[in-house]
mmCIF file as Biopython writes it, N, C-alpha, C and O atoms, coordinates in Angstrom:
data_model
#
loop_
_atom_site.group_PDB
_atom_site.id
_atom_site.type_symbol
_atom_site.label_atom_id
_atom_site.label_alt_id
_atom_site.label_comp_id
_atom_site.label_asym_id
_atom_site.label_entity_id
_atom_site.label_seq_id
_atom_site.pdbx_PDB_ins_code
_atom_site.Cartn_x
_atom_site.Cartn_y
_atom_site.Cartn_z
_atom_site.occupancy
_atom_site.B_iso_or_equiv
_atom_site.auth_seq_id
_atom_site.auth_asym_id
_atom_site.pdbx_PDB_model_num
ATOM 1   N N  . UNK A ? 1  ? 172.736 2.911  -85.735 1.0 0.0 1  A 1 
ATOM 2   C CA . UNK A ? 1  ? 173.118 3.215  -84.364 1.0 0.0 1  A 1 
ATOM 3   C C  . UNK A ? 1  ? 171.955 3.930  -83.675 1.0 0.0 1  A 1 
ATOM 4   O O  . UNK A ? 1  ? 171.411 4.901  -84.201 1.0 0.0 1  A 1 
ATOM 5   N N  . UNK A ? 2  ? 171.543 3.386  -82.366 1.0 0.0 2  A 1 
ATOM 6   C CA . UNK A ? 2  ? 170.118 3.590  -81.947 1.0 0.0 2  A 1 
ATOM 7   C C  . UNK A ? 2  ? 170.909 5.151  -80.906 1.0 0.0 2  A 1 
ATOM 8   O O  . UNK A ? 2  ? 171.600 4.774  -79.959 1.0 0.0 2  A 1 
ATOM 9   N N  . UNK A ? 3  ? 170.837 6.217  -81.027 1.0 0.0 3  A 1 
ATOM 10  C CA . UNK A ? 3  ? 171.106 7.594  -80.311 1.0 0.0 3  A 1 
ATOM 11  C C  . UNK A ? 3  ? 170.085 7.764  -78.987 1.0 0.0 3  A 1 
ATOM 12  O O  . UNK A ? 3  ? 170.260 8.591  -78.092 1.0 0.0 3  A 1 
ATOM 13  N N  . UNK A ? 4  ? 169.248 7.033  -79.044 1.0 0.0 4  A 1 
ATOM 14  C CA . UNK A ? 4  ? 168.140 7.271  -77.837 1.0 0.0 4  A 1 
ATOM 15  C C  . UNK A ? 4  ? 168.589 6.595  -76.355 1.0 0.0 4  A 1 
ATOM 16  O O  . UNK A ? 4  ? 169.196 5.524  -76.365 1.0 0.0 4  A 1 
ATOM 17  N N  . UNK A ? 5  ? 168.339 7.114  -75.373 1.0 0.0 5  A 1 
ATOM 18  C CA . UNK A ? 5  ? 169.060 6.532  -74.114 1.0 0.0 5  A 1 
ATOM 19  C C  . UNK A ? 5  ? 167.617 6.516  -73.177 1.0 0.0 5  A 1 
ATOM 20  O O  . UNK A ? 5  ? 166.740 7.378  -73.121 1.0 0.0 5  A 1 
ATOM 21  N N  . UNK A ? 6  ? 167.724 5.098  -72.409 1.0 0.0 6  A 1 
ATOM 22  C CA . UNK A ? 6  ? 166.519 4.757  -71.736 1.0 0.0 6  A 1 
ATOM 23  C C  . UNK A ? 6  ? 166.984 4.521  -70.371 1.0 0.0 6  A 1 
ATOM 24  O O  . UNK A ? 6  ? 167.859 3.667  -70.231 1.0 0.0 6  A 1 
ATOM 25  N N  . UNK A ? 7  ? 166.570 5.099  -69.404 1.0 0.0 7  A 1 
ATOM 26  C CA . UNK A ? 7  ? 166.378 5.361  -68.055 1.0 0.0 7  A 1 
ATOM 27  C C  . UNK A ? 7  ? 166.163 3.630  -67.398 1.0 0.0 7  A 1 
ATOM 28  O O  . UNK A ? 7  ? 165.729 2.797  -68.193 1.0 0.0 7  A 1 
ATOM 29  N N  . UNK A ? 8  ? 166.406 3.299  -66.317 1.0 0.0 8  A 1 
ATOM 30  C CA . UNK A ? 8  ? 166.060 2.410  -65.910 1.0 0.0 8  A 1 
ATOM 31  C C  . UNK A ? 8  ? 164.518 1.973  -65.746 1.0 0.0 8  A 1 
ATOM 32  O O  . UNK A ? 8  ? 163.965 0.881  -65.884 1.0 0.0 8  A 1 
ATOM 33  N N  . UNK A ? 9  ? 164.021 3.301  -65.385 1.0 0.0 9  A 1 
ATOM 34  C CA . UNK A ? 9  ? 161.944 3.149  -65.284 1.0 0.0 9  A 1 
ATOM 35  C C  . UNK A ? 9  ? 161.470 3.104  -66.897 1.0 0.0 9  A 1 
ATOM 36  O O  . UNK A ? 9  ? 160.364 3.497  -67.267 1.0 0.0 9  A 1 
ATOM 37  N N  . UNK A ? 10 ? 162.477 2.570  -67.770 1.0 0.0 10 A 1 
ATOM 38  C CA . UNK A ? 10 ? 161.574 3.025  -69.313 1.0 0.0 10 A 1 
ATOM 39  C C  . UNK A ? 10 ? 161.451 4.134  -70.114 1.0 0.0 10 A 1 
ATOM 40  O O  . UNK A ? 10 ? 161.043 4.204  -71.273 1.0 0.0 10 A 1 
ATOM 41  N N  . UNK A ? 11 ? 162.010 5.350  -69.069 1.0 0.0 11 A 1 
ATOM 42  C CA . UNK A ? 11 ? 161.457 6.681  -69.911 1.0 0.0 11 A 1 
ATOM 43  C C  . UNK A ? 11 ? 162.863 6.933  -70.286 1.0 0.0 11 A 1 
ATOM 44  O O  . UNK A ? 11 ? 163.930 6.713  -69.713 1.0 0.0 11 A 1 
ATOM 45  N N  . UNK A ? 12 ? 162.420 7.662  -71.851 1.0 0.0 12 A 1 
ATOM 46  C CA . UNK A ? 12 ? 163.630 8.110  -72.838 1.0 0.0 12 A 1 
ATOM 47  C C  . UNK A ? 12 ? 164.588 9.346  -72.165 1.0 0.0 12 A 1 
ATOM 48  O O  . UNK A ? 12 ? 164.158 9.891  -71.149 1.0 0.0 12 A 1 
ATOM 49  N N  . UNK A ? 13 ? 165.410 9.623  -72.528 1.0 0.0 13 A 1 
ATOM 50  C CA . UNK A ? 13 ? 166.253 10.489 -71.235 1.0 0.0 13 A 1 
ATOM 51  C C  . UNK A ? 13 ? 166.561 11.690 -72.591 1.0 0.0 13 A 1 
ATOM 52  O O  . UNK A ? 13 ? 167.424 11.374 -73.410 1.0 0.0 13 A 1 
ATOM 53  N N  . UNK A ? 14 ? 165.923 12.859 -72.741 1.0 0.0 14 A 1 
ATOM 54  C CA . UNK A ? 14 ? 166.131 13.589 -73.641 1.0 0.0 14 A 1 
ATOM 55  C C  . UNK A ? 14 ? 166.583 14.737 -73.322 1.0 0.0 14 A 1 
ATOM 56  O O  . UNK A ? 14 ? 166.111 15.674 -73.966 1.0 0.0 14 A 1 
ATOM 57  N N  . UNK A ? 15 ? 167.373 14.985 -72.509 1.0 0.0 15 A 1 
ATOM 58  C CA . UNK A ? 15 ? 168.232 16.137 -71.753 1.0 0.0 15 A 1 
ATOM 59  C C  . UNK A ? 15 ? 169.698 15.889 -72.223 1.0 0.0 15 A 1 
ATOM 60  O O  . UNK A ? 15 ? 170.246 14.790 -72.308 1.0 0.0 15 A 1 
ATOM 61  N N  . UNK A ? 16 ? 170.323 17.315 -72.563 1.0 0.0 16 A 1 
ATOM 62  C CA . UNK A ? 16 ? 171.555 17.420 -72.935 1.0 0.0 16 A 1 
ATOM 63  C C  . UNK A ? 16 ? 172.311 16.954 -71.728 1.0 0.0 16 A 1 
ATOM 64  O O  . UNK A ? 16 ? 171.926 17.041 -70.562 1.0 0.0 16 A 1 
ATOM 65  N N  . UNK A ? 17 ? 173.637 16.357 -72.240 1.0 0.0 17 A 1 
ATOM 66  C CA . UNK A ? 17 ? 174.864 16.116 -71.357 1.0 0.0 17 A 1 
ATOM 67  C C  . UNK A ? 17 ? 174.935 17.476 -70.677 1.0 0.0 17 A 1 
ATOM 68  O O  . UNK A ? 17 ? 174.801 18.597 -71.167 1.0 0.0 17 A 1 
ATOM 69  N N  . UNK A ? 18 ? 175.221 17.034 -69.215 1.0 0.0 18 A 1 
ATOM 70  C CA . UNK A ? 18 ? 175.937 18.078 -68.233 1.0 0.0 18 A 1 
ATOM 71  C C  . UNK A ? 18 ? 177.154 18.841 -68.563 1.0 0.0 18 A 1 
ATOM 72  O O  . UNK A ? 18 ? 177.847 17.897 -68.942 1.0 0.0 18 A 1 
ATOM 73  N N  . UNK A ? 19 ? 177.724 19.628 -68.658 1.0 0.0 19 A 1 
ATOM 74  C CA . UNK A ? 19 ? 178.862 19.914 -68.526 1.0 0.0 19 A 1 
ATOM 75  C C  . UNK A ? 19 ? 179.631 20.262 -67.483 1.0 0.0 19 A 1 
ATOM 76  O O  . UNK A ? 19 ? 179.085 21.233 -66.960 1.0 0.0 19 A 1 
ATOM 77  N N  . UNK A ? 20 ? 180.414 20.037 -67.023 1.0 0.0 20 A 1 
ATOM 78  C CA . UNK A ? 20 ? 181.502 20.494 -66.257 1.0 0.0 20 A 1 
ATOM 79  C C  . UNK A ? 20 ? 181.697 22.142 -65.228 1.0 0.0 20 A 1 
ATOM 80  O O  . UNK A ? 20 ? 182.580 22.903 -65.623 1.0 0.0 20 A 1 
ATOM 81  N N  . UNK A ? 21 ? 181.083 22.459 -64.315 1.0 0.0 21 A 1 
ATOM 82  C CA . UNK A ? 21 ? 180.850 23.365 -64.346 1.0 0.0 21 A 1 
ATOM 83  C C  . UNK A ? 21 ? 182.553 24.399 -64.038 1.0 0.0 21 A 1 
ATOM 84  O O  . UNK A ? 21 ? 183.679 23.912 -63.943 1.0 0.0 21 A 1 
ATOM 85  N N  . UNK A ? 22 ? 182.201 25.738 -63.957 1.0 0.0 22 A 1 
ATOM 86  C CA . UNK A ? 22 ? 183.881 26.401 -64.244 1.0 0.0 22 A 1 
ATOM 87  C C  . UNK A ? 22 ? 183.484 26.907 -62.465 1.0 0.0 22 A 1 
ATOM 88  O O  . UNK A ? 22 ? 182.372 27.344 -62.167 1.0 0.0 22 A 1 
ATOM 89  N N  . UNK A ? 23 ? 184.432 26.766 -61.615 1.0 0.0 23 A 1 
ATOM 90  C CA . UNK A ? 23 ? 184.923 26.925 -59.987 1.0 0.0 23 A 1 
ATOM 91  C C  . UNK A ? 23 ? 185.418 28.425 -60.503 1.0 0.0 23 A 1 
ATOM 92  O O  . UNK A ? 23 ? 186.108 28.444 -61.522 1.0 0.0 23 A 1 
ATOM 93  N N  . UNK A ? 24 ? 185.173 29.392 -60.000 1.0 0.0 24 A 1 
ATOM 94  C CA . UNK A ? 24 ? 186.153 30.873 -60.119 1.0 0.0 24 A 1 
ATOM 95  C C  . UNK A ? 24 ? 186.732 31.019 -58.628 1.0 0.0 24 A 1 
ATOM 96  O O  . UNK A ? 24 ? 186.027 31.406 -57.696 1.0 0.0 24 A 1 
ATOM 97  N N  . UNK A ? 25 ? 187.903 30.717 -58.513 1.0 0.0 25 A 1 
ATOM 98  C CA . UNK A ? 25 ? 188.779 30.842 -57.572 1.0 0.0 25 A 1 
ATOM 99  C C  . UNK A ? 25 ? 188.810 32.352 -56.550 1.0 0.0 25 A 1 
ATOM 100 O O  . UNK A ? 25 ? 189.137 32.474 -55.369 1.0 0.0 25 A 1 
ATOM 101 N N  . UNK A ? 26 ? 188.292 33.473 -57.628 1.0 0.0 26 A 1 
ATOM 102 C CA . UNK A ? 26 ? 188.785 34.599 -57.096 1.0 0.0 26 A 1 
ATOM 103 C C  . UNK A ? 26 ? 187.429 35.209 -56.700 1.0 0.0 26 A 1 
ATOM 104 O O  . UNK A ? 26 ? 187.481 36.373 -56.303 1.0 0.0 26 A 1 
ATOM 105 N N  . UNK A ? 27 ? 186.087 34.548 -56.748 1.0 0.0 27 A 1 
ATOM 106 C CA . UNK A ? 27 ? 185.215 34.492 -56.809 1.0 0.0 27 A 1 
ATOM 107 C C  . UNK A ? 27 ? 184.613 35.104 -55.243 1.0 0.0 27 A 1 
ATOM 108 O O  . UNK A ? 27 ? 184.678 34.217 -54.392 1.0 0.0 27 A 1 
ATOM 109 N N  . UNK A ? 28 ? 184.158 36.167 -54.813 1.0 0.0 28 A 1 
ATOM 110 C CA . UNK A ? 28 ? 184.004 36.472 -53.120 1.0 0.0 28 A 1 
ATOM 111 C C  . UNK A ? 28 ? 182.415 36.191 -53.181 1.0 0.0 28 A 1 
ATOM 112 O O  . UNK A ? 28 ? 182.167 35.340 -52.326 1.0 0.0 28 A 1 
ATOM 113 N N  . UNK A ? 29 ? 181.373 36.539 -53.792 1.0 0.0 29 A 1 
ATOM 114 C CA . UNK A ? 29 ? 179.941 35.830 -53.799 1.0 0.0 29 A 1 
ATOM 115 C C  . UNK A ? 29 ? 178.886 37.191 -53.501 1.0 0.0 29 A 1 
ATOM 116 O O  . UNK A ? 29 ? 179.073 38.338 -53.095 1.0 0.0 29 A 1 
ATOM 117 N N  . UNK A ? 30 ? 177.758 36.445 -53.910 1.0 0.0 30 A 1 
ATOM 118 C CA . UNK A ? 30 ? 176.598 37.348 -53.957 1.0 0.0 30 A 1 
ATOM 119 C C  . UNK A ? 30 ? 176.282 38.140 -53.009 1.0 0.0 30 A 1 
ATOM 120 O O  . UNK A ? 30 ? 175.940 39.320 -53.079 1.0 0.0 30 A 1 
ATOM 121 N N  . UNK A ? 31 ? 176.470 37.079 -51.589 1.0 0.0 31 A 1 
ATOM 122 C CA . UNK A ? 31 ? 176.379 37.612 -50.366 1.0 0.0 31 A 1 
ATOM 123 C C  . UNK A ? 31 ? 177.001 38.837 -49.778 1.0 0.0 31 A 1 
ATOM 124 O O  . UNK A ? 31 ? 176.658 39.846 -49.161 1.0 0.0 31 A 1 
ATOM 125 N N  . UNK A ? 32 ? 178.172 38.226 -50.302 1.0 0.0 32 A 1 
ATOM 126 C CA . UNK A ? 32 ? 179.330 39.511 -49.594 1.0 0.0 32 A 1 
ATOM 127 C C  . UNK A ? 32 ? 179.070 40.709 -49.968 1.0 0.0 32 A 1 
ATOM 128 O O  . UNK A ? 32 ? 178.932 41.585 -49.114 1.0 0.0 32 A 1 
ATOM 129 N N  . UNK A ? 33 ? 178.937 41.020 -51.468 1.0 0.0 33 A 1 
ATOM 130 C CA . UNK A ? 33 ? 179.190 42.183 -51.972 1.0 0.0 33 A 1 
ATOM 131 C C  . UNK A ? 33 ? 177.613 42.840 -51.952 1.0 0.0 33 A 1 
ATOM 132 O O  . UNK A ? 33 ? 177.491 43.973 -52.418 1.0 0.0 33 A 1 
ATOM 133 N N  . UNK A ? 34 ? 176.419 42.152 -51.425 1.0 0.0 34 A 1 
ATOM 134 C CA . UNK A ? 34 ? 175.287 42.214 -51.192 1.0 0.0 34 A 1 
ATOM 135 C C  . UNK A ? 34 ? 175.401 43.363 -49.965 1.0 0.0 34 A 1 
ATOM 136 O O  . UNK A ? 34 ? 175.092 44.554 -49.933 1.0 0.0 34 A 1 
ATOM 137 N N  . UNK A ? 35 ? 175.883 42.614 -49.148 1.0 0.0 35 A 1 
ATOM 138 C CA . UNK A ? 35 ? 176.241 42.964 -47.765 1.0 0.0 35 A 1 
ATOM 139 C C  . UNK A ? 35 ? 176.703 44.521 -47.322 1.0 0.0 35 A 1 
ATOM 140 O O  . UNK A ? 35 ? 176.300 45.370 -46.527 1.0 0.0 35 A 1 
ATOM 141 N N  . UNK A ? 36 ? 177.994 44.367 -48.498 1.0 0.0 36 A 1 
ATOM 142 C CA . UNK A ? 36 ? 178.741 45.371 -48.503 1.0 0.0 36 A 1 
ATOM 143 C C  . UNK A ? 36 ? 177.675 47.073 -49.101 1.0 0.0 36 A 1 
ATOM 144 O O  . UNK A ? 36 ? 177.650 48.222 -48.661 1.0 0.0 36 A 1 
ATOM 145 N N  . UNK A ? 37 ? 177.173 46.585 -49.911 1.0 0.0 37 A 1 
ATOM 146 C CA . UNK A ? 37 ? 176.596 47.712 -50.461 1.0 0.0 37 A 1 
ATOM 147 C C  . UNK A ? 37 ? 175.084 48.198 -50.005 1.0 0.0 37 A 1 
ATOM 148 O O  . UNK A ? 37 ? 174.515 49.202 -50.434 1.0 0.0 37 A 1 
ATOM 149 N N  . UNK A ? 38 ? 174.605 47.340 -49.121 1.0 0.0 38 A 1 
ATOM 150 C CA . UNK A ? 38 ? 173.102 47.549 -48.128 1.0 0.0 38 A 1 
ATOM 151 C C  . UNK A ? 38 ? 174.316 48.475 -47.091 1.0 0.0 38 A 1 
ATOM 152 O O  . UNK A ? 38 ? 174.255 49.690 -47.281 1.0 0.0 38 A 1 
ATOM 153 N N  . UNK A ? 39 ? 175.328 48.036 -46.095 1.0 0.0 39 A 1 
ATOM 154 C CA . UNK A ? 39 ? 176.232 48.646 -45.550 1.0 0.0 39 A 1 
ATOM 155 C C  . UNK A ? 39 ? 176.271 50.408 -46.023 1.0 0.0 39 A 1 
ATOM 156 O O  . UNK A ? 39 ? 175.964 51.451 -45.447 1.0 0.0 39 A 1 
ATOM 157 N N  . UNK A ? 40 ? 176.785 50.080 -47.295 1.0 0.0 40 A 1 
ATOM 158 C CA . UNK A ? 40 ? 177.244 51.466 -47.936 1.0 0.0 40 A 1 
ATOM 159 C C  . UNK A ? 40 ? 175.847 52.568 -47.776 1.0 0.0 40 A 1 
ATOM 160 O O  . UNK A ? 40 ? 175.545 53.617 -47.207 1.0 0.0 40 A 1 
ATOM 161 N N  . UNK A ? 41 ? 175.379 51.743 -48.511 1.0 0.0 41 A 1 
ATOM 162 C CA . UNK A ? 41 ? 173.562 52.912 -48.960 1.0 0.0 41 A 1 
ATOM 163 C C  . UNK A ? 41 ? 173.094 53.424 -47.576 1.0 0.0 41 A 1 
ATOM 164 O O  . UNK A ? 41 ? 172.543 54.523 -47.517 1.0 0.0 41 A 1 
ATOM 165 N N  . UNK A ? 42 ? 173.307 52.597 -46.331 1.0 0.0 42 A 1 
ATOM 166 C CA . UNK A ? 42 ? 172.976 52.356 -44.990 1.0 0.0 42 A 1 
ATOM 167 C C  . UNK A ? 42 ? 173.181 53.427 -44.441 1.0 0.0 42 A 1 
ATOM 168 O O  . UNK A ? 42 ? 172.318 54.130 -43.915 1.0 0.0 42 A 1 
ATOM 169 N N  . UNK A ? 43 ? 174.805 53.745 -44.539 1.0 0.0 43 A 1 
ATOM 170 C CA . UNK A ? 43 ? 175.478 55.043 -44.086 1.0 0.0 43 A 1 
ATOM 171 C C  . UNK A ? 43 ? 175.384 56.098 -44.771 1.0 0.0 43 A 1 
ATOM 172 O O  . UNK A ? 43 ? 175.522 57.171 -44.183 1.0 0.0 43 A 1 
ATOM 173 N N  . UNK A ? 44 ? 175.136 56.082 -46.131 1.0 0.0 44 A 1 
ATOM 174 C CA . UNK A ? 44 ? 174.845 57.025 -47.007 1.0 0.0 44 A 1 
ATOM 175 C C  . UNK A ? 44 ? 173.508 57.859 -46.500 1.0 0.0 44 A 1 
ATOM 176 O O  . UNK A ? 44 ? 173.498 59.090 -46.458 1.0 0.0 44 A 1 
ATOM 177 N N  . UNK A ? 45 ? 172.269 56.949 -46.082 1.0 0.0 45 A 1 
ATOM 178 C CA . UNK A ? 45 ? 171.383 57.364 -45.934 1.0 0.0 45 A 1 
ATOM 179 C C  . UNK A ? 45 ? 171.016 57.874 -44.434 1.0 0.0 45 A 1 
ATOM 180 O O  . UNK A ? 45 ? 170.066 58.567 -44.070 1.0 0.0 45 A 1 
ATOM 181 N N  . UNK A ? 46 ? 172.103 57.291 -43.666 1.0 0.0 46 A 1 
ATOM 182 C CA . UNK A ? 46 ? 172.382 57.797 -42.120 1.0 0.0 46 A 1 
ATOM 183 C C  . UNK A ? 46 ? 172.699 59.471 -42.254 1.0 0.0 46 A 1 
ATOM 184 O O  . UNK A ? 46 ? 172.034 60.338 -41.687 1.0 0.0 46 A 1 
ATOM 185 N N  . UNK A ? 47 ? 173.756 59.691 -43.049 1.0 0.0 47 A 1 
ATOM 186 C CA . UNK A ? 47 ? 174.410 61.191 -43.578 1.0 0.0 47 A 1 
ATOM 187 C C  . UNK A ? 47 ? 173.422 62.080 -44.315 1.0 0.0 47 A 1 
ATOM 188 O O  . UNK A ? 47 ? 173.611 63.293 -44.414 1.0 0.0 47 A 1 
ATOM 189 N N  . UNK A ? 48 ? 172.789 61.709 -44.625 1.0 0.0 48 A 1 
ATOM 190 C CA . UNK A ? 48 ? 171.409 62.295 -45.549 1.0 0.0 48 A 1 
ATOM 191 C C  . UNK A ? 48 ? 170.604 62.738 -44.511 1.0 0.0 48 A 1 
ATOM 192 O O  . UNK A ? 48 ? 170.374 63.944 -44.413 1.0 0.0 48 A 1 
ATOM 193 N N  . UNK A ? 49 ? 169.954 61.621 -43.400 1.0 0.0 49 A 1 
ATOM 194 C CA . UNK A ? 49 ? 169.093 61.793 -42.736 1.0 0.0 49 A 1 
ATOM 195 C C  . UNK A ? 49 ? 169.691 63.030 -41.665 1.0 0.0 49 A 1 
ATOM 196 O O  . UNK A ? 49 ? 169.015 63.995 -41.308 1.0 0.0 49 A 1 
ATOM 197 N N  . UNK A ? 50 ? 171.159 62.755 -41.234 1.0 0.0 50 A 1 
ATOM 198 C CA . UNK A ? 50 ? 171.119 63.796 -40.343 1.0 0.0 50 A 1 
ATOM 199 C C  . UNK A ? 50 ? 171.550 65.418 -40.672 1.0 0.0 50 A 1 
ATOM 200 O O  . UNK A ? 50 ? 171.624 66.447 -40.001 1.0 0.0 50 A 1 
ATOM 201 N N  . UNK A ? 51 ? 171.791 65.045 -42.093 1.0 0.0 51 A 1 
ATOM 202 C CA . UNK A ? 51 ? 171.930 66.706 -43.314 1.0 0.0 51 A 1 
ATOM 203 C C  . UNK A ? 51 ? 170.647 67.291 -42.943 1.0 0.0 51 A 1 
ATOM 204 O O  . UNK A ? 51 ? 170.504 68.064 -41.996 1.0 0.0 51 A 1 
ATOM 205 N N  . UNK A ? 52 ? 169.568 66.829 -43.849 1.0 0.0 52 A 1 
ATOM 206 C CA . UNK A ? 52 ? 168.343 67.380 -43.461 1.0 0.0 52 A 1 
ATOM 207 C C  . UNK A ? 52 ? 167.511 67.527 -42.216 1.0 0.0 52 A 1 
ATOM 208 O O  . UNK A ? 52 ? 166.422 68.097 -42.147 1.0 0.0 52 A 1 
ATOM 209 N N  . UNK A ? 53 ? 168.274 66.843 -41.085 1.0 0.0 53 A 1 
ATOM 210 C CA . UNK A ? 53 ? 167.646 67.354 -39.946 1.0 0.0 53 A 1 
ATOM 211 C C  . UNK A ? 53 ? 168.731 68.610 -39.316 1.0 0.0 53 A 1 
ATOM 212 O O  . UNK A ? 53 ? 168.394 69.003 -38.199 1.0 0.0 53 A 1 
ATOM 213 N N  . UNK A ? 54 ? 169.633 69.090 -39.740 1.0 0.0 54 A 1 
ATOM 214 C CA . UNK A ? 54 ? 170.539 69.966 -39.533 1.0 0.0 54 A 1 
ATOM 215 C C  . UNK A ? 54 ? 170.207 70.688 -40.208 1.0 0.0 54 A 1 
ATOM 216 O O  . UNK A ? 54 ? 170.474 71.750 -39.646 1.0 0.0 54 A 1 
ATOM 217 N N  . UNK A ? 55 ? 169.601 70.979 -41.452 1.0 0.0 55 A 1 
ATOM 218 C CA . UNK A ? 55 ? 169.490 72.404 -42.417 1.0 0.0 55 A 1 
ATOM 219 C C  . UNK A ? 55 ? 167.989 72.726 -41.802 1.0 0.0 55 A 1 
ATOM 220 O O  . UNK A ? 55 ? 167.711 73.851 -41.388 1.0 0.0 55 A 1 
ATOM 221 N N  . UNK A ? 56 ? 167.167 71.767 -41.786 1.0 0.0 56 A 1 
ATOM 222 C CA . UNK A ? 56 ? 165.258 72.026 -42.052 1.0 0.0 56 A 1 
ATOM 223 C C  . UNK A ? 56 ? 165.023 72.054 -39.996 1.0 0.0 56 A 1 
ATOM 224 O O  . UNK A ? 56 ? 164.213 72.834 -39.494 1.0 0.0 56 A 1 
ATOM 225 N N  . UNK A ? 57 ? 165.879 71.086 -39.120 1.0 0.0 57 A 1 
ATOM 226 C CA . UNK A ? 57 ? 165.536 71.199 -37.675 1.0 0.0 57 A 1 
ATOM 227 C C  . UNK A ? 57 ? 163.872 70.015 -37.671 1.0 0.0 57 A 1 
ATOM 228 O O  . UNK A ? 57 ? 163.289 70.025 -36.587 1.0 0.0 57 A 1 
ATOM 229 N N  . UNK A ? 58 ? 163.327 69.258 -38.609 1.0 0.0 58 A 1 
ATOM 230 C CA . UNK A ? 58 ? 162.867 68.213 -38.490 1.0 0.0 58 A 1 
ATOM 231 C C  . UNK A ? 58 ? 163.486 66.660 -38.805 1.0 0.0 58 A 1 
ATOM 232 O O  . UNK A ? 58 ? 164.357 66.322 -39.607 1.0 0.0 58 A 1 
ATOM 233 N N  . UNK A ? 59 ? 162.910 66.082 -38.121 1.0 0.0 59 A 1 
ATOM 234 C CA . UNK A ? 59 ? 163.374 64.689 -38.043 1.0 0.0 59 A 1 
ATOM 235 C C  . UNK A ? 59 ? 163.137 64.480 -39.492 1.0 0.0 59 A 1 
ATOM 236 O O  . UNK A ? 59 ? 164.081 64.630 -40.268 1.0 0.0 59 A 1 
ATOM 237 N N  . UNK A ? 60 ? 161.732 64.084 -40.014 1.0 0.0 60 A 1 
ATOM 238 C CA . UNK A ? 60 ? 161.391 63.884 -41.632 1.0 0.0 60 A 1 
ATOM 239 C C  . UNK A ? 60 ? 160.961 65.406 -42.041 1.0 0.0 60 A 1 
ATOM 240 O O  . UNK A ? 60 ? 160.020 66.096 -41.651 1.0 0.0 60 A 1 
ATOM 241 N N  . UNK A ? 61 ? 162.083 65.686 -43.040 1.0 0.0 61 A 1 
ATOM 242 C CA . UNK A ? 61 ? 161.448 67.100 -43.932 1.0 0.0 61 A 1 
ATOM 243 C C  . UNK A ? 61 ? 159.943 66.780 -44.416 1.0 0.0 61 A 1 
ATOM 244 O O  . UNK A ? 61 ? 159.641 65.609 -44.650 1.0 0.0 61 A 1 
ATOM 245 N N  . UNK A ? 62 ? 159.065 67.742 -44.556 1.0 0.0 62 A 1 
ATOM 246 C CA . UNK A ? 62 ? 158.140 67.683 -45.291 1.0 0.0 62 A 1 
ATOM 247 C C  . UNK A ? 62 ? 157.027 66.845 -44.691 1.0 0.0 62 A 1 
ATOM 248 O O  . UNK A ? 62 ? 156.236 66.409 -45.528 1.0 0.0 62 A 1 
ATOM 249 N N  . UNK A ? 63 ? 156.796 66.530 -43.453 1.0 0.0 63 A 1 
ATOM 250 C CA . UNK A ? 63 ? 155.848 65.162 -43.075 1.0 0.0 63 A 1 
ATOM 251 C C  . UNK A ? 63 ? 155.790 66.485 -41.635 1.0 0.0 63 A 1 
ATOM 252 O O  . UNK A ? 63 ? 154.710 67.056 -41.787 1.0 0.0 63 A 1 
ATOM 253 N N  . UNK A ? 64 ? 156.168 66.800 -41.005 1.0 0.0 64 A 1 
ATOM 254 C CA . UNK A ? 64 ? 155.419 67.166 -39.290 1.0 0.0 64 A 1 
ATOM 255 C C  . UNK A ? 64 ? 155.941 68.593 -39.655 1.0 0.0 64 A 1 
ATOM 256 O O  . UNK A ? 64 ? 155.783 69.528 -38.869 1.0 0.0 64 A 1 
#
């Protein structure tokens, strides 16, 4: 039994079978939760920035 599989142009086709890929239904994506947490750090660092201009009275501590 010949196991080798030939392409229409001649060349031997030596790549595993595909499988089936798995769909996750509950799945919200890279983007979103990307999104969400640039968001978060965003405001985090909004609250930071205006802490230290409330304790020190400069815009950037340590620079002017």
């Amino acid at each position: 039994m010949d196991s080798q599989v030939i392409t229409e142009y001649g060349k031997q086709n030596i790549f595993a079978k595909e499988t089936k890929p798995y769909i996750d239904k509950n799945y919200k994506g890279y983007v979103i939760e990307a999104e969400q947490l640039n968001g978060r750090l965003a405001m985090i660092g909004i609250v930071a920035l205006l802490g230290a201009y409330i304790t020190t009275g400069q815009i950037i501590p340590a620079i002017w």
